[in-house]
C-alpha atoms as one frame of an Amber mdcrd trajectory, in Angstrom:
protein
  93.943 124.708  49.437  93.702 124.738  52.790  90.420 122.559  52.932  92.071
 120.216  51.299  95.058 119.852  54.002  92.675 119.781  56.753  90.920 116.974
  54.726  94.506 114.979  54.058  95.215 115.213  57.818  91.758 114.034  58.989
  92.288 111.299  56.627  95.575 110.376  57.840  94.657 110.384  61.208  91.798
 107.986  60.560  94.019 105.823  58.656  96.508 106.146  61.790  93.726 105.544
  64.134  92.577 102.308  62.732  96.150 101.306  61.942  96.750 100.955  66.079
  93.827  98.744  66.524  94.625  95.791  67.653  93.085  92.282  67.023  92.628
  89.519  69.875  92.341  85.708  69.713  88.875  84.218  70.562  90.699  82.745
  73.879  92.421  86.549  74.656  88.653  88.000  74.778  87.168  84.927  76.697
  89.910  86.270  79.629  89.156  89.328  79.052  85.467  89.162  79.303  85.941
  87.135  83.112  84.389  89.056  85.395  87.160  89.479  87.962  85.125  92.011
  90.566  83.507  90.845  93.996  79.798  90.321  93.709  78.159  93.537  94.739
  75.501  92.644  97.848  72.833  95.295  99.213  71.692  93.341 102.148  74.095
  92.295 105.333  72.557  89.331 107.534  71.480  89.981 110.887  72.487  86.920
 112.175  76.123  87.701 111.432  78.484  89.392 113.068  79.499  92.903 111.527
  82.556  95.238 112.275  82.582  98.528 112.520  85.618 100.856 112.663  84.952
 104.311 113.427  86.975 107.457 112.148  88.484 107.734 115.932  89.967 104.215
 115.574  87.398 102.838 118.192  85.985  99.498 116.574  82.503  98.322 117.341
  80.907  94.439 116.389  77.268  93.168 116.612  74.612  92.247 114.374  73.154
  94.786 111.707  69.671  95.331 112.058  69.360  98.437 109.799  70.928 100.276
 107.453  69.941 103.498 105.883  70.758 104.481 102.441  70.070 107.205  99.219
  70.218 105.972  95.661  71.204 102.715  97.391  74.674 103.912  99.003  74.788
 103.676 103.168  75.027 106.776 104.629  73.300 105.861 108.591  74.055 102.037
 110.460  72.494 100.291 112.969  74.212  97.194 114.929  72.977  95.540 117.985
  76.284  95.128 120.451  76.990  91.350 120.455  77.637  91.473 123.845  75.456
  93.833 125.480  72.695  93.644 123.249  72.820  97.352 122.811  71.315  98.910
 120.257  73.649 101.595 118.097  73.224 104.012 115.351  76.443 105.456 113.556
  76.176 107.911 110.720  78.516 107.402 107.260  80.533 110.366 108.104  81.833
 108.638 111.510  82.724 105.455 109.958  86.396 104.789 108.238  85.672 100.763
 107.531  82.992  98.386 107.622  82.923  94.620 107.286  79.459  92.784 107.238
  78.343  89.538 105.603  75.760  89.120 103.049  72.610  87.507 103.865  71.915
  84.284 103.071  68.715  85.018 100.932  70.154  87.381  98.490  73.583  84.880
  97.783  70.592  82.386  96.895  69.255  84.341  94.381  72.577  85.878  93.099
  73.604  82.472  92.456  70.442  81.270  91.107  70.693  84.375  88.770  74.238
  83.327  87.290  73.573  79.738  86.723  70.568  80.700  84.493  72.915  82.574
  82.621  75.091  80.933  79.909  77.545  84.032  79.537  77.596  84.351  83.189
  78.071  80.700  83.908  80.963  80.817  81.126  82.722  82.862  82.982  81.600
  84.652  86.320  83.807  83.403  89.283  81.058  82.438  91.396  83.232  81.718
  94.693  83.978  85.097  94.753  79.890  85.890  94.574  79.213  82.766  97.162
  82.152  82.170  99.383  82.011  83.333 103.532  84.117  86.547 102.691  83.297
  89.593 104.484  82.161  92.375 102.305  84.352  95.273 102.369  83.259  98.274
 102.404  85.334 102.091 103.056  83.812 105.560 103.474  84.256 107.946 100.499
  82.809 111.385  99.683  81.296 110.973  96.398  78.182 112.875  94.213  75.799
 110.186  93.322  75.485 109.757  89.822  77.707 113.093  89.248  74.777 115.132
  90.276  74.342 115.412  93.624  76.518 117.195  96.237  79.579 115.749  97.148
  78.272 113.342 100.244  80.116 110.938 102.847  78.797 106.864 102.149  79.826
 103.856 103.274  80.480 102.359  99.856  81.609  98.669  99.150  84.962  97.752
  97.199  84.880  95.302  94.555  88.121  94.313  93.954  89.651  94.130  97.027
  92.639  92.357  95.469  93.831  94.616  93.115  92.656  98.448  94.120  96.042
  99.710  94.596  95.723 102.711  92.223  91.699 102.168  90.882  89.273 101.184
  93.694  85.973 100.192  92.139  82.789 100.152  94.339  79.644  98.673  93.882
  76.286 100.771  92.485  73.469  99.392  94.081  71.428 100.852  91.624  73.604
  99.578  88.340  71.122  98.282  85.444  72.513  94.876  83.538  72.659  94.897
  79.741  69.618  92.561  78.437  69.946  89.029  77.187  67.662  86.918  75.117
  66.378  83.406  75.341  64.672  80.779  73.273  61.932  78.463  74.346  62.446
  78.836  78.051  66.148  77.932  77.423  68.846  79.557  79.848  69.292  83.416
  78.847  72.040  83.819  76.220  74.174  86.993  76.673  73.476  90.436  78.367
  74.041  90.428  82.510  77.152  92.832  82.367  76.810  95.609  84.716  76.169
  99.242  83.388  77.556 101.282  85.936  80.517 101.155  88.725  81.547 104.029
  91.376  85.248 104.498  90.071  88.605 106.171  92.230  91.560 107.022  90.480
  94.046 109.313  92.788  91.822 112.127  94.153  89.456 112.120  91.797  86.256
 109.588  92.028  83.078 109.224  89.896  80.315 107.312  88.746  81.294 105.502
  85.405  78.819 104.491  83.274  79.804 102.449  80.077  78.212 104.788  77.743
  81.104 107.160  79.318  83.784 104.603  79.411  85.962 105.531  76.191  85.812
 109.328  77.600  87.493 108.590  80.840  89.595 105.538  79.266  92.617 107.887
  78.937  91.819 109.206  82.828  91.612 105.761  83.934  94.613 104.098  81.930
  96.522 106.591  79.988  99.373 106.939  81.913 100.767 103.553  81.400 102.230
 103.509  77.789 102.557  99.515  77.485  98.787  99.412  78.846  97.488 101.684
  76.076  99.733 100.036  73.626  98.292  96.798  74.288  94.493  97.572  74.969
  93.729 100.919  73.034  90.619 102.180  73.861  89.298 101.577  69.850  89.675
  97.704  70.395  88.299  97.122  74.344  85.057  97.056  75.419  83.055  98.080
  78.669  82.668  93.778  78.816  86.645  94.038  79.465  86.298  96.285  82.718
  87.473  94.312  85.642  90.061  92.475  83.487  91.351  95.874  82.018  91.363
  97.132  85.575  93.496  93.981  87.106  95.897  93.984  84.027  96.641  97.662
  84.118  97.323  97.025  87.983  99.414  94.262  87.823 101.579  96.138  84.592
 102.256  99.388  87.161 103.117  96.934  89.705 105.568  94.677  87.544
């Protein structure tokens, strides 16, 4: 008797679960799959000038002539004064902000990357990839990969526009989902990032998508209307940045 209640309420919750998905027009997932984040860069130019803003509020500018980093995150700086012409070296845990441009080289290729790409080219704002914009980035104390101990690194947000309660920041070291091609012809599909550093409150982590739908509630579950809209059973990790701007812009309206 009692296997068969635990089997009637297993089935109703399946049939409850499936009941609350919820179906979207082919132009609803076309927004949804925009990629709304800044394009993540792993090379500043030298020939630019970068700002630094140290933890003591003191603010230094020159041109960035190394950089040291683990798993691809800055945790050491280098800048050449643009004035004096001296030479400085400032560790992650003295920094608070850092604005530097990409170089030149790797926008090429970024570019270059995204017009060979049909999804991409569909729908990948490249101005926000190619414009003059600074790149942004803020120190945070994070365990690379969730495995490491907790670390300070110089870590660059990628949506700058809309981090007021989740700050997302670039992984250097993010794989891309794999696309196919025919005859030489531009790659169809694949070219969505794997993996973001994600901050929510106190807490922040690094989300990969085969994680996504076990932090969803984390990420968005306070927010009724959100979850009532996009339940995790009918998103997908494609959705990211548009899930993360829309459940922003809901808190804030």
């Amino acid at each position: 008797m009692k296997l068969k209640t635990l089997l009637l309420v297993l089935c109703l919750a399946s049939v409850s679960s499936f009941a609350q998905k919820v179906k979207y027009t082919k132009e609803e997932i076309k927004k949804m799959e925009t990629y709304l984040f800044n394009e993540g860069f792993n090379t500043p130019s030298p020939k630019k000038t970068s700002t630094i803003i140290l933890k003591d509020g003191s603010s230094h500018k020159g041109f960035c002539n190394t950089i040291e980093t683990k798993k691809g995150q800055i945790y050491e700086v280098s800048i050449k004064d643009s004035i004096s012409k001296k030479s400085m070296a400032f560790n992650a845990d003295q920094i608070s902000e850092m604005y530097v441009y990409p170089s030149n080289a790797e926008k090429i290729a970024k570019t270059a990357k995204y017009f060979g790409n049909i999804r991409n080219y569909s729908t990948k704002k490249l101005t926000k990839g190619t414009s003059n914009d600074r790149i942004y980035f803020v120190n945070q104390t994070v365990s690379l990969k969730n495995k490491k101990d907790d670390k300070e690194f110089l870590m660059q947000v990628i949506n700058p526009g809309f981090d007021d309660i989740i700050s997302v920041y670039h992984d250097p070291r993010a794989k891309e989902t794999g696309g196919f091609s025919v005859m030489g012809s531009p790659q169809l599909g694949g070219g969505v990032i794997k993996s973001y550093y994600v901050k929510k409150g106190d807490k922040i982590m690094w989300l990969h998508k085969d994680d996504f739908e076990d932090n969803y509630d984390f990420l968005f579950g306070d927010n009724a209307e959100f979850m009532k809209k996009y339940p995790k059973n009918s998103v997908e990790w494609d959705y990211f940045s548009f899930l993360v701007n829309e459940y922003t812009e809901m808190h804030n309206g």
